[in-house]
C-alpha positions as CSV (number, residue, x, y, z in Angstrom):
1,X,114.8,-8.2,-137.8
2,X,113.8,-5.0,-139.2
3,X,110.6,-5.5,-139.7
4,X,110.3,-6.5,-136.1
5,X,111.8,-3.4,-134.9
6,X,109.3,-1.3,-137.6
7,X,106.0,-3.5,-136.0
8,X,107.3,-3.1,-132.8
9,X,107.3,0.9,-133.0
10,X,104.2,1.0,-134.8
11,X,102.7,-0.8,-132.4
12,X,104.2,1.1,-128.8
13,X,103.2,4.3,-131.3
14,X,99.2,3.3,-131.5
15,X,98.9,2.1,-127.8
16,X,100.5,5.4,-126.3
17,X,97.0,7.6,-126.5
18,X,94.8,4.4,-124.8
19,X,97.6,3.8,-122.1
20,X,96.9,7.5,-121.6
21,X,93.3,8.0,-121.2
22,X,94.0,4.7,-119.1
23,X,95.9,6.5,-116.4
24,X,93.7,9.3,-115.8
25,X,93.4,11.3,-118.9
26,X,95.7,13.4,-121.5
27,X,96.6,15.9,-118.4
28,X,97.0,19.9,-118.9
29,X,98.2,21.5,-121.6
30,X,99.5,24.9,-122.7
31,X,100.6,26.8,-125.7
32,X,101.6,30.6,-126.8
33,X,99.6,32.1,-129.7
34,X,101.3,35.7,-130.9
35,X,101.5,37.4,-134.4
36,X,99.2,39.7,-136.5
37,X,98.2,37.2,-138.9
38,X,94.6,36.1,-139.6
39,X,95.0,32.9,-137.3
40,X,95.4,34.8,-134.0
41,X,92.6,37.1,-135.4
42,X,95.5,39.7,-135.6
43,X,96.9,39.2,-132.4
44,X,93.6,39.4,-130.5
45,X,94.0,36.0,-129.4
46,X,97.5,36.3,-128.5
47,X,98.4,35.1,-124.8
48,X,99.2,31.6,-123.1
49,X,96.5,29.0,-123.3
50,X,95.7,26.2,-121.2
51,X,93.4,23.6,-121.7
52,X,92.5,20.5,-119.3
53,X,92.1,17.1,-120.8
54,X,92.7,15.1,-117.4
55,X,89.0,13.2,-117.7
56,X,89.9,9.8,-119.1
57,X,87.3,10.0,-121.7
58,X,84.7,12.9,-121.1
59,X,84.7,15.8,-118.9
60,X,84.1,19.8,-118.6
61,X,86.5,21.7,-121.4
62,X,88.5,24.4,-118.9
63,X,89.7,26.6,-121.6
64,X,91.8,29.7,-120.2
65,X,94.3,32.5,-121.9
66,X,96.5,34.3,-119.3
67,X,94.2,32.6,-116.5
68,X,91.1,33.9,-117.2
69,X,88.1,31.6,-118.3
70,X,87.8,31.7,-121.7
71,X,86.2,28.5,-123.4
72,X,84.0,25.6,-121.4
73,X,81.7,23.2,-122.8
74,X,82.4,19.3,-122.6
75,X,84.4,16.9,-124.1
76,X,84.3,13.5,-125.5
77,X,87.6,11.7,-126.3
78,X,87.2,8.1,-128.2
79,X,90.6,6.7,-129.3
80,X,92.3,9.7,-130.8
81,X,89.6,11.4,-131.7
82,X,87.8,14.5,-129.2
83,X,84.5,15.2,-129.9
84,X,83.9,19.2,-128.2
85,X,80.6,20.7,-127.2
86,X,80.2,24.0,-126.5
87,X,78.7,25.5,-123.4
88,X,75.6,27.6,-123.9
89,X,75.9,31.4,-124.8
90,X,79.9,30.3,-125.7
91,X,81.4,32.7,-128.4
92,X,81.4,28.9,-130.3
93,X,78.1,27.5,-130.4
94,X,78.5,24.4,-132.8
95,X,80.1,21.1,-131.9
96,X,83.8,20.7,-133.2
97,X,85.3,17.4,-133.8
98,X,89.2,17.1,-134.0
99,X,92.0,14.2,-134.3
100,X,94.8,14.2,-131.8
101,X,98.0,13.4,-131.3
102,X,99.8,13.4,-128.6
103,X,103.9,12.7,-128.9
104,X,105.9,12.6,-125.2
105,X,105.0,15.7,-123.7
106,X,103.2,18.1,-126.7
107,X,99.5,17.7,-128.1
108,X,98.3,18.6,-131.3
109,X,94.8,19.0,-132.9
110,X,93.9,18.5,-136.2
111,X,90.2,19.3,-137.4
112,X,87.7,16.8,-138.9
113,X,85.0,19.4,-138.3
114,X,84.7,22.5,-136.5
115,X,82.7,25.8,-137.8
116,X,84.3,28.2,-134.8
117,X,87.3,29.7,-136.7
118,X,88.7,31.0,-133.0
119,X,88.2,27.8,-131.4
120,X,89.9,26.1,-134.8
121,X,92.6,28.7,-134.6
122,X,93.3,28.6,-130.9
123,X,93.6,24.6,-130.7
124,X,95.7,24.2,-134.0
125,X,97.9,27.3,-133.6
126,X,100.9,25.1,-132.2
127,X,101.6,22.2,-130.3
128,X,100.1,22.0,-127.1
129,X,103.4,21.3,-124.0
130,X,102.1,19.4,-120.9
131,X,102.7,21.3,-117.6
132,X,101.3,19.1,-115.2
């Protein structure tokens, strides 16, 4: 019986990001980056983010901190894993390729490759909370 409720978890657990990007997408996210430290590039990044993932699989990145416009490019999402592409003359000009997870209501990002230190600092900073 154990091992039927340990299956059955791991199973709900690895079908809850495709019965996601099946009903329209990850959805809008947001998160707080503050300090002095090195990964808010000593507070110069500090501010509420938002991101919108609400594409099933591919759409334009809307990247924002306090409102304004602050990232773009496009997105690829296959399984759990987002493949981002920046938009021309972006402060990040090389494709970035992260893991994701995303557990209720927050999102996190994990790198497999991304040469941007700000974008890699602003997307791993903290969990992302849904707020929409």
């Amino acid at each position: 019986m154990k091992r039927l409720v340990t299956l059955t978890a791991t199973l709900l657990a690895l079908t809850a990001v495709p019965l996601a990007l099946a009903s329209g997408g990850l959805g809008k996210f947001k998160t707080t980056l503050t300090g002095n430290g090195p990964n808010t590039e000593h507070g110069q990044l500090d501010g509420t983010w938002t991101i919108d993932l609400s594409n099933p699989t591919s759409g334009h990145l809307n990247l924002t901190v306090n409102g304004e416009q602050k990232g773009g490019g496009k997105y690829l999402i296959s399984g759990s894993t987002i493949t981002l592409t920046p938009k021309h003359r972006g402060k990040c000009t090389t494709k970035a390729t992260y893991t994701f997870t995303r557990t209720g209501n927050r999102l996190t990002f994990t790198p497999l490759r991304d040469t941007c230190a700000v974008r890699r600092d602003v997307l791993t900073f903290g969990p992302w909370k849904q707020t929409g």
